[in-house]
N, C-alpha and C positions, 0 to 999 in steps of 0.2 A: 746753341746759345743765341739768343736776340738781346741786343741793346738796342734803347730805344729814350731818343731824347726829344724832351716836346721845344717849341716854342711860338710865339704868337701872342704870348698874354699882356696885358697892361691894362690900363683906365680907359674906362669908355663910359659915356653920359647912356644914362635909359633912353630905350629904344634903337640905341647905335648897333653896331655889328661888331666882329671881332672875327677872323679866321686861323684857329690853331694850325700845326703841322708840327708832327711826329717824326723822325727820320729813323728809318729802322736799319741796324745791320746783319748782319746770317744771310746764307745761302737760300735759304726756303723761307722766304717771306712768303711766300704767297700761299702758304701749306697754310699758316696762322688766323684764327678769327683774330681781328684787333678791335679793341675796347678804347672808350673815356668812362672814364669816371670822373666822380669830382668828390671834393671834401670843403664843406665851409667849418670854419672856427666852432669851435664845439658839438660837430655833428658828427656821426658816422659818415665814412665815404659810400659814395653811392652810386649806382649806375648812372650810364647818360644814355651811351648808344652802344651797337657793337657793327661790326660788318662782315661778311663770311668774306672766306680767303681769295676767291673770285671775284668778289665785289659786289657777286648778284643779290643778296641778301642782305637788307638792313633793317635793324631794330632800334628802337629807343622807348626811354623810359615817358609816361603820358605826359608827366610834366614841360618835357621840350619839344614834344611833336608838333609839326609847322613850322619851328621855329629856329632847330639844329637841324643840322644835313651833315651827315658823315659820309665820307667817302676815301677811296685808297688810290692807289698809283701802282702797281708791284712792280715795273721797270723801275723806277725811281726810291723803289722802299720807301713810300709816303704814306702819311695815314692823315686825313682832313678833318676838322670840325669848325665848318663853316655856321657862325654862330649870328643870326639877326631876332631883329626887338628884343634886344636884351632886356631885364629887368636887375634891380638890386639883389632878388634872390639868387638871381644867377652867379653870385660872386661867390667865389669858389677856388682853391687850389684844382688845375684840373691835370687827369694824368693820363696817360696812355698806357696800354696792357696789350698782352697777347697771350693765347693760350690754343692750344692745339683742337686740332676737328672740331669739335659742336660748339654754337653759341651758347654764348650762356649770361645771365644777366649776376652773377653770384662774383663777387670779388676773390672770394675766396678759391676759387678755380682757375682764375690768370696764374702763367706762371714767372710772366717777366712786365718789369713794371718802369718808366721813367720816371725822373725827376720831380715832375709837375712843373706848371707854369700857371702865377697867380692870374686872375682875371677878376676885377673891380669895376661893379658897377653902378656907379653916381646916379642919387634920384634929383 
């Protein structure tokens, strides 16, 4: 079992930054890829980034590349989404996921999910 709670969200003006953090608990964190996604108001949720369980390995979706930087901690069960030049699209419920061995960009494949933490961002 992993739980996993985000936080970091609130208002930020276009082009500011934001840095999320996930706090995970379980014994084998570091067994888990972890995932963001995100959900704006009437959309499907959607990939962001994901990170292999070492760390060596990151992906994300075209839309954030440059601009999001995921990264983990396993001593500390952390999982990061350092977010700069935001724009308004970027506003979003955003949530943290894990699901075991192989990355994967498919929501549907995470098996443990947190809370979300909203992220608003003012043009």
């Amino acid at each position: 079992q992993v739980q996993l709670v985000e936080s970091g969200g609130g208002l930020v003006q276009a082009g500011g930054s934001l840095r999320l953090s996930c706090a995970a608990s379980g014994r084998t964190f570091s067994t888990y890829v972890m995932g963001w996604f995100r959900q704006a108001p009437g959309k499907e949720r959607e990939f962001v980034a994901s990170i292999s369980g070492g760390g060596g390995s990151t992906y994300y979706a075209d839309s954030v590349k440059g601009r999001l930087t995921i990264s983990r901690d396993n001593a500390k069960k952390m999982v990061y989404l350092q977010m700069n030049s935001l724009n308004p699209d970027d506003t979003a419920v955003y949530y943290c996921a894990a699901k075991k061995t192989y990355w994967s960009s498919d929501k549907q494949l995470y098996d443990y999910w947190g809370q979300g933490t909203q992220v608003t961002v003012s043009s």
